[in-house]
C-alpha positions as CSV (number, residue, x, y, z in Angstrom):
1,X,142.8,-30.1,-49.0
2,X,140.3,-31.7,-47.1
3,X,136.5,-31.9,-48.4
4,X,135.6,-29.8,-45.5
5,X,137.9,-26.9,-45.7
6,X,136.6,-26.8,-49.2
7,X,133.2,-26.6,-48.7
8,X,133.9,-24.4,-45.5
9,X,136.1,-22.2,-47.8
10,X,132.7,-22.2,-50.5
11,X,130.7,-21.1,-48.0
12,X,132.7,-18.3,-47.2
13,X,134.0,-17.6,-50.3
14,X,137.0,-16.0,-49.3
15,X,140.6,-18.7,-49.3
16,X,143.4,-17.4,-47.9
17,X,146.8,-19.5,-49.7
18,X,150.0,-19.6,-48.2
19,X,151.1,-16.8,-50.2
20,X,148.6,-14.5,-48.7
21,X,146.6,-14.2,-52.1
22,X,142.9,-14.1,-51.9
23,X,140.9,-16.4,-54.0
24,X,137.2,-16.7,-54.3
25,X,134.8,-19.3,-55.3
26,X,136.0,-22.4,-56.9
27,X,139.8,-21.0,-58.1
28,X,142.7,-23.0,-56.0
29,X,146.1,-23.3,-56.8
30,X,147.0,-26.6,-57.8
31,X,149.1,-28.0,-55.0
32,X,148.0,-25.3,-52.3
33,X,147.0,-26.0,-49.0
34,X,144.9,-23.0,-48.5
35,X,144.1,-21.6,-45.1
36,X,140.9,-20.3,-44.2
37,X,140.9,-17.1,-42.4
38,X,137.6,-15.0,-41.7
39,X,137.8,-11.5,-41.1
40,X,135.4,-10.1,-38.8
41,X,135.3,-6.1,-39.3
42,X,134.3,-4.1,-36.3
43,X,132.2,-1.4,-37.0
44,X,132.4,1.7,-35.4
45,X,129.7,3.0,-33.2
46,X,127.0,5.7,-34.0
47,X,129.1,7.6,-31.3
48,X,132.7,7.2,-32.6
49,X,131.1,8.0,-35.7
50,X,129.8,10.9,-34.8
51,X,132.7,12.1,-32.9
52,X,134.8,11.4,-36.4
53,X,132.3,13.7,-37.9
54,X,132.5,16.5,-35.6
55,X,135.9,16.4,-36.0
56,X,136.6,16.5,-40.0
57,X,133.8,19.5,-40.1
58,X,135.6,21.5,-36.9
59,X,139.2,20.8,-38.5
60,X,138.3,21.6,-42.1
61,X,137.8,25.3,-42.1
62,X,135.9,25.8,-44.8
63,X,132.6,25.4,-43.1
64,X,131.0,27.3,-40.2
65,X,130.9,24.3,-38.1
66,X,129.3,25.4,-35.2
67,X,126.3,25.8,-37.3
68,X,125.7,22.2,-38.2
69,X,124.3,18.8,-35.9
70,X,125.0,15.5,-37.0
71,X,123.1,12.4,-36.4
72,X,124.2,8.8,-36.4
73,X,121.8,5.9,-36.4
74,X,123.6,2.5,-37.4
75,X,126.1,4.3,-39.6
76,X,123.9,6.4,-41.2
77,X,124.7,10.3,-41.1
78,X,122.3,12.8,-41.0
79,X,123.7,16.7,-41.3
80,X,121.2,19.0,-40.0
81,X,121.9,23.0,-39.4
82,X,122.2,25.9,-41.5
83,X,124.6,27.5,-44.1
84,X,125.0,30.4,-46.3
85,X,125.9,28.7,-49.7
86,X,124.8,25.7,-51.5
87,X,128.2,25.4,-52.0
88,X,129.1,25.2,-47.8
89,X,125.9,22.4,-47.9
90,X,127.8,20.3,-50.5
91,X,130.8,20.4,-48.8
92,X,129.5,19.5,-46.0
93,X,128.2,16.2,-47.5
94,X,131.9,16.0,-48.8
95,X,133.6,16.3,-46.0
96,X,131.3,13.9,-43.9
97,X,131.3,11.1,-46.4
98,X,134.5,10.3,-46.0
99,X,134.7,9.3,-42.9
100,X,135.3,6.1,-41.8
101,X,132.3,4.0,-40.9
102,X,129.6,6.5,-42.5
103,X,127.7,3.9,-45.2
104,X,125.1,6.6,-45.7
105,X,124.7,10.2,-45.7
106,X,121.2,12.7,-45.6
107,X,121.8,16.1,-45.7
108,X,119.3,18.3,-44.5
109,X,121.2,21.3,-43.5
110,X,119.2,24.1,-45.0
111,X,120.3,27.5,-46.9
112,X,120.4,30.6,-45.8
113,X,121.7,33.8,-46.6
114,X,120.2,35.7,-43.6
115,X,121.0,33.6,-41.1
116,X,118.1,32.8,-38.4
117,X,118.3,34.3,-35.0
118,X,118.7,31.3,-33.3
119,X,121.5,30.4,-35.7
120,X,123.2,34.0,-34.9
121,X,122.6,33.1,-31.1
122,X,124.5,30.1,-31.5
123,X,127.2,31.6,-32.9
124,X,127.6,33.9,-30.3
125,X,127.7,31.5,-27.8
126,X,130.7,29.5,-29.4
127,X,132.2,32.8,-29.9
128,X,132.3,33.6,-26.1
129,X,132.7,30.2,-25.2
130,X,136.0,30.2,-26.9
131,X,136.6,33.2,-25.2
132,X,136.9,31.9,-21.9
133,X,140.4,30.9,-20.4
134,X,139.4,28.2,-18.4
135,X,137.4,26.4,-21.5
136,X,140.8,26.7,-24.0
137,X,141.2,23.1,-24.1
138,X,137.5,22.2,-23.6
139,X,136.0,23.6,-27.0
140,X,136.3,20.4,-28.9
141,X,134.2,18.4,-26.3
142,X,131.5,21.0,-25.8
143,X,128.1,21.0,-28.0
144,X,125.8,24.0,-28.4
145,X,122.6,24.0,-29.4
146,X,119.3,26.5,-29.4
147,X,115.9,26.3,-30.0
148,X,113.8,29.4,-29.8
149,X,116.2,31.1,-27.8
150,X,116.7,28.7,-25.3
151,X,120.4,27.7,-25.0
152,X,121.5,23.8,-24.5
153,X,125.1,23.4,-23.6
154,X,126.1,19.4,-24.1
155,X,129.3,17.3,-24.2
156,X,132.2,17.0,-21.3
157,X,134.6,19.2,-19.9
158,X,137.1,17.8,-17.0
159,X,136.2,20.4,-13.8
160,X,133.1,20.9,-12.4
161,X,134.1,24.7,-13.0
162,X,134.4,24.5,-16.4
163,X,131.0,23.6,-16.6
164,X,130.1,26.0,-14.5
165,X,132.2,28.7,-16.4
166,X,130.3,27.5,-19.9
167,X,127.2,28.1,-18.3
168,X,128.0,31.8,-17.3
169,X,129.6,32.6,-20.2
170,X,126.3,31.3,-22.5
171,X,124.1,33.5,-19.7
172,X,125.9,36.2,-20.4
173,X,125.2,36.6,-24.5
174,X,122.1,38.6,-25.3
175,X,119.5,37.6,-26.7
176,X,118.8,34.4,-25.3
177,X,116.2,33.4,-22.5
178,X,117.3,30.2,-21.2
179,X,120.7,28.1,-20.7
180,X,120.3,24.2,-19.6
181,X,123.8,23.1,-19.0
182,X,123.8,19.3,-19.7
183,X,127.4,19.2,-19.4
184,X,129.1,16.0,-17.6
185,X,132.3,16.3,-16.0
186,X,134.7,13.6,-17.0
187,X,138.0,13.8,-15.5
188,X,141.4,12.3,-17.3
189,X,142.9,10.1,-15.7
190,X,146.2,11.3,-14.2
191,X,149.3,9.1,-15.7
192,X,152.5,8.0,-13.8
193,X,155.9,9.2,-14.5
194,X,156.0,5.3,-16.1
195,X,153.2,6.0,-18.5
């Protein structure tokens, strides 16, 4: 083996031999022409991370999802919300931590057994929203959040009215004073009979 692919394989510290083995530092085969091969591992980004999330704490079941916000910066998680037990917070850490591409996680999703009224309001509005026949297919794209009574609809739905329809059906829970609908519309692309 040349002096260079030695020294570039030091450098490294990752060989590749022919056999696919990995070998680090100093330890070659006698005989072996190893191959240097670098592996360059995309990361995912705060977004697809945060969409993973979403995802393993809406699918689980065990945990009143629509109760909890999650934060990515550079792979870090942060849970925020509210739950009943200390038991749904743990899990929630559980559940998050396993995602791919989460290297750290805060939890800051608070307990409590009486539920604010902003957390009650939220609920509501995921209750009606799922409610309404036009937004079936839409639920898993849609975001809810409220502060102080003030309703904030966020995500995508594919009509303009769908978004519409989200909006009157979060003006239509009690209790709350405002709706901003920061919904976009993002249609599908329509496929061929070929695709």
């Amino acid at each position: 083996m040349s002096q260079y692919l030695r020294n570039r394989g030091r450098a490294l510290g990752v060989v590749v031999g022919l056999s696919g083995a990995a070998l680090c530092g100093d330890a070659f085969p006698a005989g072996a022409n190893p191959i240097i091969q670098t592996i360059v591992e995309q990361a995912p980004s705060d977004e697809q991370v945060t969409d993973r999330v979403e995802a393993r704490l809406r699918t689980d079941g065990r945990i009143d999802w629509e109760l909890l916000d999650v934060e990515v910066q550079q792979g870090a998680v942060t849970l925020y919300g509210e739950v009943l037990t200390e038991d749904q917070k743990g899990l929630a850490s559980v559940i998050a931590s396993t995602v791919p591409g989460v290297t750290r996680l805060i939890n800051r999703i608070l307990v409590d057994q009486a539920l604010s009224g902003d957390s009650r309001l939220r609920k509501a509005v995921w209750r009606t929203l799922r409610g309404v026949e036009a937004l079936q297919d839409q639920t898993q794209t849609l975001r809810v959040s409220v502060k102080q009574a003030v309703v904030t609809l966020a995500g995508s739905v594919e009509q303009p009215l769908q978004k519409l329809a989200a909006e009157k059906a979060a003006e239509s829970v009690q209790g709350m004073t405002q709706v901003i609908n920061a919904i976009t519309v993002q249609r599908r692309p329509f496929l061929t009979e070929r695709e």
